[in-house]
C-alpha positions in Angstrom: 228.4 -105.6 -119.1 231.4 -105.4 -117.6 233.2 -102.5 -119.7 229.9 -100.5 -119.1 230.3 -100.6 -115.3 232.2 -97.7 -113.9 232.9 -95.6 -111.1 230.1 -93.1 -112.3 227.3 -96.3 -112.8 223.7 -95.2 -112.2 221.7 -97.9 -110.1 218.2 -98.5 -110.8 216.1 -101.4 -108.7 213.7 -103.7 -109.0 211.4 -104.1 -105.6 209.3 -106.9 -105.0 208.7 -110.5 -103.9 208.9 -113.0 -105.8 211.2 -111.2 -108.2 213.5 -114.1 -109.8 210.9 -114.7 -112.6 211.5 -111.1 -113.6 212.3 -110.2 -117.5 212.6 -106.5 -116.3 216.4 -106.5 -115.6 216.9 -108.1 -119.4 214.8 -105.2 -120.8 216.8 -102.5 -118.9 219.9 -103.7 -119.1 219.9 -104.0 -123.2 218.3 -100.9 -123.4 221.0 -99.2 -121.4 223.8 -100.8 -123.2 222.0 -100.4 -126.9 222.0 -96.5 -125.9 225.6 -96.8 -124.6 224.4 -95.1 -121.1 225.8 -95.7 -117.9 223.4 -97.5 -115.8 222.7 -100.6 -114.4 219.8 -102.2 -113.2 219.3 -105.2 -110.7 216.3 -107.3 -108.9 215.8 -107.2 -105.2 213.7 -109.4 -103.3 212.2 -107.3 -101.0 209.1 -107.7 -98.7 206.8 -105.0 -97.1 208.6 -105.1 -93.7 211.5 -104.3 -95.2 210.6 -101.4 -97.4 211.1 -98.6 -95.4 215.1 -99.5 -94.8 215.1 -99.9 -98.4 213.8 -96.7 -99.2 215.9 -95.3 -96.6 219.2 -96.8 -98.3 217.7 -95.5 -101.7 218.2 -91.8 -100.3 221.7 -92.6 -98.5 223.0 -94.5 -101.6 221.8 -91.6 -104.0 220.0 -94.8 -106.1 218.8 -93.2 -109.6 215.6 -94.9 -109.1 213.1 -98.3 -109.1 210.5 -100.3 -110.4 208.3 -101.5 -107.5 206.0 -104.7 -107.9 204.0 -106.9 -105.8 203.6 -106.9 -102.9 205.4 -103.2 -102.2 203.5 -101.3 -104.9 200.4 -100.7 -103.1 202.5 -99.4 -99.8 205.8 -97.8 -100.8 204.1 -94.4 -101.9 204.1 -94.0 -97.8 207.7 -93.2 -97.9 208.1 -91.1 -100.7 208.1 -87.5 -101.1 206.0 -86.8 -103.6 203.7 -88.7 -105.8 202.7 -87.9 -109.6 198.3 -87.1 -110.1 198.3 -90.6 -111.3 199.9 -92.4 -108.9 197.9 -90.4 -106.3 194.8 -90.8 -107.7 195.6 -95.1 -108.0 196.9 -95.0 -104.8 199.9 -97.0 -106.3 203.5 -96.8 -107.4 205.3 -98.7 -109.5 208.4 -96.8 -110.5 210.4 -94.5 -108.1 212.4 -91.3 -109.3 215.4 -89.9 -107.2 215.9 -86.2 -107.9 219.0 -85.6 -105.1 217.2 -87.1 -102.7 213.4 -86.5 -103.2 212.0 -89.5 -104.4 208.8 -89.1 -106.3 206.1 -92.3 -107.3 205.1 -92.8 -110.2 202.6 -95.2 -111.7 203.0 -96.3 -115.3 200.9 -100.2 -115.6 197.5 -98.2 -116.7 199.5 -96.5 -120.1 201.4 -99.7 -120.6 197.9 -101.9 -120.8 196.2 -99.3 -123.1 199.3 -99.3 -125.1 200.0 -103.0 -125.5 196.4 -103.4 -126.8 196.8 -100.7 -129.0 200.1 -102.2 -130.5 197.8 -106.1 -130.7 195.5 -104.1 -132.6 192.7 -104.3 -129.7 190.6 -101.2 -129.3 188.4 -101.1 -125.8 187.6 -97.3 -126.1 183.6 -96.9 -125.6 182.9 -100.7 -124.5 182.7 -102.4 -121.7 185.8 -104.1 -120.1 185.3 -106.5 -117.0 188.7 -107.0 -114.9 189.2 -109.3 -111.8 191.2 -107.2 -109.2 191.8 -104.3 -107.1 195.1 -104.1 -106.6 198.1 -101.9 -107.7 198.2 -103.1 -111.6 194.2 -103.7 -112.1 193.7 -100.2 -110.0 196.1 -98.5 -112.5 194.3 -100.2 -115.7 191.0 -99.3 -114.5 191.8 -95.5 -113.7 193.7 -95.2 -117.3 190.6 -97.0 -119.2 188.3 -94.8 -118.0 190.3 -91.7 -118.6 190.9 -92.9 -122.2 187.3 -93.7 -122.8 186.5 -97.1 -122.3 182.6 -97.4 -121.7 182.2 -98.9 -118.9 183.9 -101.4 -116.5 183.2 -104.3 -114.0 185.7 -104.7 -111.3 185.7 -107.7 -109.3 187.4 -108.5 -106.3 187.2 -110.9 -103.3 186.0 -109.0 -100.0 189.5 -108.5 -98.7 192.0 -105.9 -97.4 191.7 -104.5 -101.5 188.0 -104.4 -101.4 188.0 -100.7 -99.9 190.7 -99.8 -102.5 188.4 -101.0 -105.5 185.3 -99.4 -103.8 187.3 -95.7 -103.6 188.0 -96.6 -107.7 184.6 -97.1 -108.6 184.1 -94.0 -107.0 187.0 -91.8 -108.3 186.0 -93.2 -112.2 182.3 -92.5 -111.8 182.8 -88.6 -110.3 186.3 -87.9 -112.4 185.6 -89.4 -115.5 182.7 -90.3 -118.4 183.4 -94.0 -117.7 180.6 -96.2 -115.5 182.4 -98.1 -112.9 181.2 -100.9 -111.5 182.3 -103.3 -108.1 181.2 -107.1 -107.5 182.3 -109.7 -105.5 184.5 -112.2 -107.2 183.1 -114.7 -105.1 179.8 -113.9 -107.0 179.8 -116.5 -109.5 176.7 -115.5 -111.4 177.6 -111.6 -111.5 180.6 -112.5 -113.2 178.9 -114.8 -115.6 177.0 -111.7 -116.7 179.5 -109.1 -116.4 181.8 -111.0 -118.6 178.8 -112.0 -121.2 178.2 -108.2 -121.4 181.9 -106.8 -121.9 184.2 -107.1 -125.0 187.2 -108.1 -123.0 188.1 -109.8 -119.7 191.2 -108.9 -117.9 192.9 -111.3 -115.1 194.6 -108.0 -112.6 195.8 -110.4 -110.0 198.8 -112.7 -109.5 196.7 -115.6 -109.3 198.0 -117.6 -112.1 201.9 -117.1 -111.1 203.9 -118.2 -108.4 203.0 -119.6 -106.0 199.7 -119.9 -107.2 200.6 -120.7 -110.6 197.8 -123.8 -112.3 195.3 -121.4 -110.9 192.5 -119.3 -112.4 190.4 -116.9 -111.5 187.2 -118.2 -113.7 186.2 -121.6 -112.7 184.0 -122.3 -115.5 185.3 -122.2 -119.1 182.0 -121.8 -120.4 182.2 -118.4 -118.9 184.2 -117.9 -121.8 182.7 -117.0 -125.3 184.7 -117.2 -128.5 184.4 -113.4 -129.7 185.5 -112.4 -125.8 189.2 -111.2 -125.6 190.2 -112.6 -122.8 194.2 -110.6 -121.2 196.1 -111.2 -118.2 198.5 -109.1 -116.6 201.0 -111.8 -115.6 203.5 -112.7 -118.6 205.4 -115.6 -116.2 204.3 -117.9 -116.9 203.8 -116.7 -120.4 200.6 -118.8 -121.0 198.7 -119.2 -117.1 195.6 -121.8 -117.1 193.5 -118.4 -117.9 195.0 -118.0 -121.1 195.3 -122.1 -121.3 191.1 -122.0 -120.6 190.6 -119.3 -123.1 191.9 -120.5 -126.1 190.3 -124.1 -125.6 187.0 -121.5 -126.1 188.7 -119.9 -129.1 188.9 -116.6 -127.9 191.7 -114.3 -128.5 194.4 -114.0 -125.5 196.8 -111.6 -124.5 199.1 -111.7 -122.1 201.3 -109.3 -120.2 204.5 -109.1 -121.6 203.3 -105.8 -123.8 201.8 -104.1 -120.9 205.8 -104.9 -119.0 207.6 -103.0 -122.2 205.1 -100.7 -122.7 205.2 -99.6 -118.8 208.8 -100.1 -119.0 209.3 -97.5 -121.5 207.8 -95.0 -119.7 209.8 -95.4 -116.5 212.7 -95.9 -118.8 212.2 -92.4 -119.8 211.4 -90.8 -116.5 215.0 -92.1 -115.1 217.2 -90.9 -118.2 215.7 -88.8 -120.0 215.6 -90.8 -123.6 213.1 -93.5 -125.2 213.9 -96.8 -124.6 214.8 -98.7 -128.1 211.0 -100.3 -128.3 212.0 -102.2 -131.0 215.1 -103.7 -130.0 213.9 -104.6 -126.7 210.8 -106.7 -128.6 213.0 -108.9 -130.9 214.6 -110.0 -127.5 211.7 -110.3 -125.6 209.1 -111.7 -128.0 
């Protein structure tokens, strides 16, 4: 690392909180070296009070660019400049582009789920998917499903400050795209039953299952769970959450989301530099 740092280093961040747990700086980091270019990329534990004085320092330090996570992904597109279709029409960023000084959002989860199932031989297009969440990551999957072709899809969130956000994607998918959207409440225990009894896979799109709320699920009845269901979760640490755990007891076939954080990673990779991460390379360290 140290004979790749020089006076001409390109920063890119890592926004979020909690961010410790994070394999992203590994991924970039090896990437950048296996490609011999001259950038660096760190974590920072940032919260949405602070965000706009990060941002700010983004412009003053001429900062290449940023992932964003949780809990800043679903705000930070407030102080950008610009926003790509996708990110607009999610209402979410999760990777930030400095062009001297205009910073544009980006969203990039939605391709990285469709890819990752694609690469674990999973195909969703023209079934039904059912997905707990409605916020920055499970918005993204659901707007990139539909505009692939998936069928039709459940979303289910709890009636909270992300309830309006999944109501405006039920609508954008059914007017915008061939895909029927649906919206329940995941406090709806017997809605969910059927949803996920219906569908061919059943996504976990929240952070429930990781810290601090890691030992927790978002199904509380296993039996909810068939054998021939695929059952994915976005969260890859812990690598196996009580989701995952739950599913396999029922022999269904799991996923979790350490594909959908390369495949989401290469893209951004790309939109900073220029060049296609090392895919490859990056797995046999990761996987």
């Amino acid at each position: 690392m140290a004979e790749r740092i020089s006076g001409k280093t390109k920063l890119i961040g890592l926004l979020g909180t909690p961010i410790s747990h994070s394999k992203s700086p590994k991924m970039h980091n090896e990437a950048f070296a296996k490609l011999g270019l001259d950038y660096v990329y760190l974590a920072f534990d940032v919260n949405n009070e602070q965000l706009p004085a990060v941002i700010e320092g983004y412009r003053a330090l001429n900062i290449r660019g940023s992932n964003v996570t949780m809990p800043n992904k679903t705000i930070v597109h407030n102080y950008l400049d610009k926003l790509s279709p996708a990110a607009e029409m999610v209402g979410a960023v999760n990777t930030i582009v400095n062009d001297n000084g205009i910073l544009t959002g980006h969203i990039t989860d939605g391709t990285g789920y469709m890819r990752a199932l694609k690469e674990a031989g999973i195909n969703i297009i023209g079934k039904k998917m059912t997905i707990a969440g409605a916020g920055g990551a499970a918005t993204a999957i659901c707007i990139q499903a539909a505009l692939d072709g998936v069928a039709e899809i459940s979303i289910f969130n709890k009636k909270d400050e992300n309830y309006s956000r999944a109501e405006k994607t039920v609508h954008e998918i059914n007017e915008k795209t061939n895909c029927k959207a649906n919206l329940f409440d995941l406090d709806d225990i017997e809605s969910l039953r059927a949803e996920i009894a219906d569908s061919v896979i059943f996504t976990n799109g929240t952070s429930v299952g990781m810290k601090p709320m890691e030992g927790q699920c978002v199904i509380p009845d296993p039996s909810m769970l068939r054998s021939d269901l695929i059952v994915s979760d976005v969260i890859y640490m812990p690598e196996k959450t009580k989701l995952l755990d739950m599913a396999d007891a029922q022999g269904c076939r799991t996923i979790n989301g350490l594909g959908m954080m390369l495949w989401q990673g290469a893209k951004a990779f790309e939109l900073w530099t220029g060049k296609e991460m090392p895919v490859d390379y990056i797995k046999e360290i990761l996987f």
